[in-house]
C-alpha positions in Angstrom: 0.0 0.0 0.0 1.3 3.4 -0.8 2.2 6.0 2.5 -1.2 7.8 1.8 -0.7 10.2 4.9 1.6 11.7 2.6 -0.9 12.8 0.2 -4.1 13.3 2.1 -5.6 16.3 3.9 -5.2 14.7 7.1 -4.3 16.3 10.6 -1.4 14.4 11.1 0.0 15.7 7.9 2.5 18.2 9.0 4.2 15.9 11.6 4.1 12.6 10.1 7.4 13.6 8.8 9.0 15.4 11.4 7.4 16.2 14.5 7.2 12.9 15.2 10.5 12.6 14.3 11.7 12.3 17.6 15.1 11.5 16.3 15.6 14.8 15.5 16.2 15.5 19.7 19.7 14.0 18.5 22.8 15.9 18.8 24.7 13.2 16.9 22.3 10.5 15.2 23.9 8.1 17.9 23.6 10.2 21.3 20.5 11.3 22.6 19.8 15.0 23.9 18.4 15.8 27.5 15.0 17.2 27.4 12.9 15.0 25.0 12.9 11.3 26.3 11.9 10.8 29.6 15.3 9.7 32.3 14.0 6.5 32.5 14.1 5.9 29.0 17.3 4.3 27.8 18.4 4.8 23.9 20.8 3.5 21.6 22.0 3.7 18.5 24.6 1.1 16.7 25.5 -0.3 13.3 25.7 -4.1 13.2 29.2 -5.2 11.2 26.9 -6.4 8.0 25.9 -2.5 7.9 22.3 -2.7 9.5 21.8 0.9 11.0 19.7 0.0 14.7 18.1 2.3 17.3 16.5 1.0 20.7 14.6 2.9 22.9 13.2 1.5 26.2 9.3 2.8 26.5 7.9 1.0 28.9 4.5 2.8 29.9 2.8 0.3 27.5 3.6 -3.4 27.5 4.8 -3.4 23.8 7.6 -3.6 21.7 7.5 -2.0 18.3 9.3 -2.8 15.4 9.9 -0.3 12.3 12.2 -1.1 9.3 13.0 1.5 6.7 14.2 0.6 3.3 16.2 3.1 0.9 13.9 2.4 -1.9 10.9 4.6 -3.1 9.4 5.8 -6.0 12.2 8.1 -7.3 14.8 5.2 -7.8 12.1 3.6 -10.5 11.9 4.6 -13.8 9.0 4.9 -17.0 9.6 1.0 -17.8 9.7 0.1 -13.7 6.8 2.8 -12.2 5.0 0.7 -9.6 7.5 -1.6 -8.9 8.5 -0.7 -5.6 5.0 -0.7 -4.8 4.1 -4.0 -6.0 7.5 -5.0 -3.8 6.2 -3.8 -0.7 2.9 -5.2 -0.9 4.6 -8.8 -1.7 6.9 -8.7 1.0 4.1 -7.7 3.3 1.3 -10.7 2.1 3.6 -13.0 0.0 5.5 -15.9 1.2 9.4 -16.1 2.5 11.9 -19.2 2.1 9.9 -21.2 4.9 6.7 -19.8 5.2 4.1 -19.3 2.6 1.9 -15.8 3.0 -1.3 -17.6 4.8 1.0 -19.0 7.3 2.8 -15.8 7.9 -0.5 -13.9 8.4 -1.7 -16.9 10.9 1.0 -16.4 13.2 0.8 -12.4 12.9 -2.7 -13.0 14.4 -1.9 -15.8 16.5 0.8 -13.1 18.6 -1.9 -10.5 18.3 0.4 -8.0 16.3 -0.5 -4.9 14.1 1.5 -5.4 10.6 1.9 -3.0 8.1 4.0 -1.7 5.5 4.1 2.2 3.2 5.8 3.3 0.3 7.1 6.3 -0.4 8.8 8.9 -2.4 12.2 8.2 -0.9 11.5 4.8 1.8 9.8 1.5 2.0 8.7 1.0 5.4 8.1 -2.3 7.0 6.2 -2.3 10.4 4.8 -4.5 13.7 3.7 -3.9 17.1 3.4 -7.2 19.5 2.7 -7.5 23.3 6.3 -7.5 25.3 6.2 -11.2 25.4 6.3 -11.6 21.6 9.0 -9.4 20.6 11.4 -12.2 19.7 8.4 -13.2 17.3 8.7 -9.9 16.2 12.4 -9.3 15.5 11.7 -12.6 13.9 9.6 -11.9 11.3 10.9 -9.1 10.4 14.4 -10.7 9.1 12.6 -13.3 7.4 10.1 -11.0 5.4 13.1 -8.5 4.3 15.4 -10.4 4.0 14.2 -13.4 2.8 11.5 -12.8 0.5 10.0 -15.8 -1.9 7.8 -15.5 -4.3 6.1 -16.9 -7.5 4.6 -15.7 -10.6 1.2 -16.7 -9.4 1.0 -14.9 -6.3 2.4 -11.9 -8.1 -0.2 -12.2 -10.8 -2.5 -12.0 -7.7 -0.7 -9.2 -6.4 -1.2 -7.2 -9.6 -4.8 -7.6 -9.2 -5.2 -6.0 -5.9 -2.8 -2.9 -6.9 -5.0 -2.3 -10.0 -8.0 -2.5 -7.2 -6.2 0.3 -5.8 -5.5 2.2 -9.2 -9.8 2.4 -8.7 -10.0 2.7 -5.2 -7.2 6.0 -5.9 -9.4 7.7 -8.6 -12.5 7.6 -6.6 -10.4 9.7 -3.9 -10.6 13.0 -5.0 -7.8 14.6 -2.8 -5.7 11.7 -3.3 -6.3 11.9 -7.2 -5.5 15.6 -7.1 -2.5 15.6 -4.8 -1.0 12.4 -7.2 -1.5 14.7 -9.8 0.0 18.2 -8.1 3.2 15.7 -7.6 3.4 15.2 -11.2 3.2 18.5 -12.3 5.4 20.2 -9.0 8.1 18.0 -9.7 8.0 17.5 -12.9 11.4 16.5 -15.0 12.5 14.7 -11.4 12.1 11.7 -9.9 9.9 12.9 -7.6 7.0 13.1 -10.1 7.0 9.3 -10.5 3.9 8.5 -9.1 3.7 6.2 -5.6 1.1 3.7 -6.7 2.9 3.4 -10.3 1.7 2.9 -13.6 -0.7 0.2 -14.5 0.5 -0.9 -18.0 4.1 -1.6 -16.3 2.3 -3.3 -12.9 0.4 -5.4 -15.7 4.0 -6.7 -16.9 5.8 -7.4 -14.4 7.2 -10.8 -13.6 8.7 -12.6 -10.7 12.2 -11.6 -12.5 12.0 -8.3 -11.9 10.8 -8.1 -8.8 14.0 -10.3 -7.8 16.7 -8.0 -9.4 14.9 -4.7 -7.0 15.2 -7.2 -4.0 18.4 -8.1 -4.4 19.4 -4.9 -4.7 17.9 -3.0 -2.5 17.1 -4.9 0.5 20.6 -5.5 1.9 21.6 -4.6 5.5 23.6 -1.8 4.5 20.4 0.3 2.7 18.3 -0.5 6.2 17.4 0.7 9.2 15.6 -0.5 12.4 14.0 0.9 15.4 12.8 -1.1 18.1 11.0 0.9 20.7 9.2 -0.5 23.5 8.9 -2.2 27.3 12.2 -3.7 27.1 15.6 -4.0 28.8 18.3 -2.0 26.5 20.7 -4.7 26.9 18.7 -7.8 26.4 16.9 -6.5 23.3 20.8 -5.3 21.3 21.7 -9.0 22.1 18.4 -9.7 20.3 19.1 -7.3 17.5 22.8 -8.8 17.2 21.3 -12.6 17.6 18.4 -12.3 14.8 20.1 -9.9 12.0 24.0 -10.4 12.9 24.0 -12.9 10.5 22.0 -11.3 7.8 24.9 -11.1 4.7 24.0 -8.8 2.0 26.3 -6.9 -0.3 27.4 -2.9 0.3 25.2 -0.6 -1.4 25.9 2.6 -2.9 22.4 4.6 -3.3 21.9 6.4 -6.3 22.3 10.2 -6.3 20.0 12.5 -7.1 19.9 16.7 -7.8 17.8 18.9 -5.6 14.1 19.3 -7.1 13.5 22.5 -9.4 10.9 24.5 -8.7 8.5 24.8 -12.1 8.9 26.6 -15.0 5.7 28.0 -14.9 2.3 27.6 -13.2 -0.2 24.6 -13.4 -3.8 24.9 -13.0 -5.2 22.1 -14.2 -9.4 21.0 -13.9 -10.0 17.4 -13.3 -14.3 16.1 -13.4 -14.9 13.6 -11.2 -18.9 12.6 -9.6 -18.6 14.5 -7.1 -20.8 17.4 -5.6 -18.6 20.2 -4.5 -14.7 20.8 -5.8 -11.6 19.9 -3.5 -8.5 22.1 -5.0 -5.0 21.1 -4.1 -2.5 23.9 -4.4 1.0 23.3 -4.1 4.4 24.9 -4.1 7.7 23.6 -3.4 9.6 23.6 0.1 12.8 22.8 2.0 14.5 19.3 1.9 14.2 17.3 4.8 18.0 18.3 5.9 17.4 22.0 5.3 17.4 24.2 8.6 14.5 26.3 6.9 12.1 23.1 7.9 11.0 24.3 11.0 10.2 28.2 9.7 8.0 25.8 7.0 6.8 24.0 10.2 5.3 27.0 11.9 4.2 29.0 9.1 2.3 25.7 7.7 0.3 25.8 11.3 0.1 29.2 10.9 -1.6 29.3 7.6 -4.2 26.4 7.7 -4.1 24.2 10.3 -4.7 25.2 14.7 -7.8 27.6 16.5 -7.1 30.5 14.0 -5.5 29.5 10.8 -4.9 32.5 8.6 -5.4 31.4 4.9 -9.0 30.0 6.1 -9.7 33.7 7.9 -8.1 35.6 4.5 -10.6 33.8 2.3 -13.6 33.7 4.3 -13.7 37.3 5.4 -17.1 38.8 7.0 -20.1 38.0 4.6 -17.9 36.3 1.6 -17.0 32.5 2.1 -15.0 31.4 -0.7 -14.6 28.2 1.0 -15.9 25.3 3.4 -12.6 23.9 4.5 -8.6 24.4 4.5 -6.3 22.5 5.5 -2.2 23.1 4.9 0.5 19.9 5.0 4.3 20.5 4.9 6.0 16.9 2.9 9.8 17.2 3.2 11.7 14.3 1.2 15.3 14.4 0.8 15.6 16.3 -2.5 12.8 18.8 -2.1 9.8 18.9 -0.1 6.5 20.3 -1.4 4.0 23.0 0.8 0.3 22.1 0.1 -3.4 23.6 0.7 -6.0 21.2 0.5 -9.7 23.5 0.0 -13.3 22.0 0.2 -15.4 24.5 -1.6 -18.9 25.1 -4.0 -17.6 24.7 -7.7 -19.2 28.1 -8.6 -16.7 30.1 -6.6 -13.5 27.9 -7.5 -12.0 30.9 -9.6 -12.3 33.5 -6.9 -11.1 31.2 -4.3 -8.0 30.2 -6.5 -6.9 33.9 -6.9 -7.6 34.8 -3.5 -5.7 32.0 -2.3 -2.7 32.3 -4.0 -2.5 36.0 -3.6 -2.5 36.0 0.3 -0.1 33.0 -0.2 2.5 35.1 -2.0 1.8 38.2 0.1 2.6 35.9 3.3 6.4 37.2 3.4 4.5 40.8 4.4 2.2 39.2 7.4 2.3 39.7 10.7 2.4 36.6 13.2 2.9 38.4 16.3 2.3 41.3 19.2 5.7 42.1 18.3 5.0 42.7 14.4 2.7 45.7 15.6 3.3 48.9 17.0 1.0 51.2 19.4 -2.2 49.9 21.4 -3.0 47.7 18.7 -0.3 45.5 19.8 -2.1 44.2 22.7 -5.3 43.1 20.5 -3.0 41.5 17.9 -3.6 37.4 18.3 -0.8 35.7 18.5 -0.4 33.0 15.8 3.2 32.4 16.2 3.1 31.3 19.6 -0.3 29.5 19.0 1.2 27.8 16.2 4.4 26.8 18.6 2.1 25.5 21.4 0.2 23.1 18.8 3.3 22.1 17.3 4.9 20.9 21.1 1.6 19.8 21.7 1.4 17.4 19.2 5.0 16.8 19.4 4.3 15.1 23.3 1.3 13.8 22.6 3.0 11.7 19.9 5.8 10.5 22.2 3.2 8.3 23.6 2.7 6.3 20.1 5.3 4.2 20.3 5.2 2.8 16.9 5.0 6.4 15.3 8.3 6.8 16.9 10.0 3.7 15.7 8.9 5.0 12.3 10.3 8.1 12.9 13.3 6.6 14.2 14.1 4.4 11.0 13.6 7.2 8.1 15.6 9.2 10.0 18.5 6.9 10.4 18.8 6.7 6.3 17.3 10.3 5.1 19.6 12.5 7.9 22.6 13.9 6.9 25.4 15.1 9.0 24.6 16.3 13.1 21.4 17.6 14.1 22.6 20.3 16.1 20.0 20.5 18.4 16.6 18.8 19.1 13.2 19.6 16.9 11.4 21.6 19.8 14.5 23.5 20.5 14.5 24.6 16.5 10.8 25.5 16.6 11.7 27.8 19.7 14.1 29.7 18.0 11.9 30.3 14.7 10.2 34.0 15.0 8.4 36.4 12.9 11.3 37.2 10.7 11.7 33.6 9.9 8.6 33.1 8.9 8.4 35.9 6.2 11.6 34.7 4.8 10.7 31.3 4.2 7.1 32.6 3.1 8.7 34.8 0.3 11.3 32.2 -0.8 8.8 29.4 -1.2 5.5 30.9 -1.2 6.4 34.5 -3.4 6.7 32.9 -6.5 4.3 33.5 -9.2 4.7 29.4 -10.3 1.7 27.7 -8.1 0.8 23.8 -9.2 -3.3 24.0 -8.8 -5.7 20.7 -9.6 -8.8 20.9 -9.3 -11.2 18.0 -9.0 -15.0 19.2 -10.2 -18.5 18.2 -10.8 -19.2 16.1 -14.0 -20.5 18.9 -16.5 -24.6 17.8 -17.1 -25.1 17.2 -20.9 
């Protein structure tokens, strides 16, 4: 299944990504900062000699143990002739078969030690996930070495594979936010790999044979292109002899992943009208953003809450002003990848005022690098009237930041992309960074991202009556 919390209009949006990247309270990827984990939980981060990159974390105010594996694989490493593999991959790895157990028997004994089991692809990562009671976690470790590392498959159950992601080609159209944002990908990054679309293309998915899906797995899922997080009710020292015990052993070739330049932003604008059976129109408009190592993430962060998500978001307030409502809903995501990252507006509104609503929105977009976020911003008695959306923003942002520290598989997920996507030190932890961003910061970023005239707009409207 593809990572669809990175292309829907969902809450958690904006920190799937990196708020819940708790790893980023690191001051080296392999020593944890004070202030973010609780003294009584333990961490630890160490690279097995077969070059599997591991981080443990002892959470024990819920008697489970989570497991997250993230693959350097996504969408941008296929191509025209190979769109969709990685997809197809992930989904066989997750219901298919391995060298000693056939897919049926795999999903009996997921149920049989009551485990959540999942897996996401994305533009840069395949991710690989369970969550077991305590007392299963050498299950867990288990499984997860034989279904990465281990992977068996035959034509037929591919063939049944290909059936269930063409469900999902269906399943994807009938979606219009997911449709749109699929699209606003396309066009926002167009000429890099980035544009390939997650779920792939369905003429190459049609193709594909047990042969190629081989040559990607051998490939790719080597210790040395991995990363695991185990988080969890555990002793620290018992589970890395665990770690060391189950994947130690695990041989695999180094890996030297491909290179890729920074995304462009467009030539020129997109705005591009989509009919679908549906009653109102759902816009997606889009601009490019920071990478997921650039320190202007946390401005993008903040002014993201800023503009369309929290009690007062400003894009929703700019459109909807006294009498006039231009439209029903907003809602604003922040995606960074490693090569670019992409800002997005997500609007609900009544097709007849889709025209207005797109100007007006991407005027006050543009215009952001003039706002004014805080008290400070103003002079004179007004000051003291002025809402504060900065430090509203901040609040929601640490808010959701704690509240996610107590989702211990989030964190494992976290823990993994962050192992592969990071590079160099993070010089200080994510709430620290948010902190320091002020008003300044915010109209900076605004104008170098959001001041361009070259917007990526789909619009998914009603069927026209003949």
């Amino acid at each position: 299944m593809v990572n669809s919390t990175d292309q829907e209009p969902d809450r958690k949006l904006s920190q799937k990504t990196r708020i819940l990247l708790l790893a980023l309270a690191l001051s080296t990827v392999g020593s944890l900062a004070i202030g973010l984990f609780g003294a009584e939980e333990a961490a630890k981060y160490l690279v097995l000699d077969n070059g599997l990159k591991v981080f443990l974390l002892e959470k024990r105010n819920v008697p489970l143990v989570n497991v997250a594996a993230a693959v350097g694989l996504g969408s941008k490493d296929e191509t025209a002739e190979t769109s969709g593999l990685v997809h197809v991959l992930e989904h066989s790895i997750l219901f298919r078969g391995t060298e000693t157990r056939s897919g049926s028997e795999i999903s009996r004994d997921i149920r049989r030690h009551g485990a959540y089991f999942n897996a996401h692809t994305g533009q840069d990562l395949a991710f690989f996930e369970i969550s077991v009671p305590a007392s299963a976690s050498d299950f867990a470790l288990g499984n997860q070495k034989e279904i990465l590392f281990h992977l068996r498959i035959t034509q037929e159950e591919l063939d049944t594979e290909k059936e269930i992601i063409l469900e999902e080609f269906r399943q994807l159209e009938d979606d219009p936010f997911k449709y749109a944002t699929s699209l606003v990908y396309q066009n926002l990054f167009r000429g890099h790999p980035y544009a390939n679309p997650l779920i792939g293309d369905p003429e190459v998915i049609k193709n594909l044979t047990v042969e190629n899906i081989a040559a990607l797995y051998g490939r790719y899922f080597v210790p040395a292109n991995c990363a695991l997080a185990v988080v969890g009710d555990f002793s620290l020292e018992e589970m890395e002899e665990k770690v060391r015990r189950v994947f130690g052993d695990v041989k695999g070739e180094p890996l030297s992943p491909l290179k890729f330049e920074p995304a462009k932003p467009p030539e020129k604008a997109v705005d591009m009208d989509v009919e679908m059976d549906v009653q109102k129109a759902y816009l997606v408009i889009a601009a490019q953003a920071p990478d997921f190592n650039n320190p202007e993430q946390y401005a993008m962060d903040v002014l993201t809450e800023v503009l369309g998500r929290g009690v007062n978001p400003l894009l929703y307030s700019a459109l909807n002003q006294g009498p006039r409502k231009l439209v029903e809903t907003i809602m604003t995501a922040y995606q960074s990848h490693k090569y670019g990252g992409a800002f997005l507006a997500f609007l609900t509104l009544d097709p007849k005022k889709l025209g207005m609503a797109k100007r007006e929105a991407v005027n006050y977009l543009r215009r952001a690098r003039e706002g004014y976020f805080s008290p400070e911003d103003i002079l004179g008695e007004q000051q003291m009237f002025a809402f504060d959306h900065l430090g509203s923003a901040k609040n929601q942002i640490k808010y959701n930041a704690y509240q996610s520290q107590e989702r211990g598989l989030s964190i494992a997920v976290s823990l993994a992309q962050f192992m592969i996507l990071r590079e160099g030190r993070a010089e200080s932890n994510y709430l620290e960074n948010i902190d320091r961003v002020k008003s300044g910061d915010l109209r900076k970023t605004a104008g170098k991202y959001l001041g361009r005239a070259n917007y990526v707009m789909v619009s998914i409207i009603p069927k026209k009556t003949k």
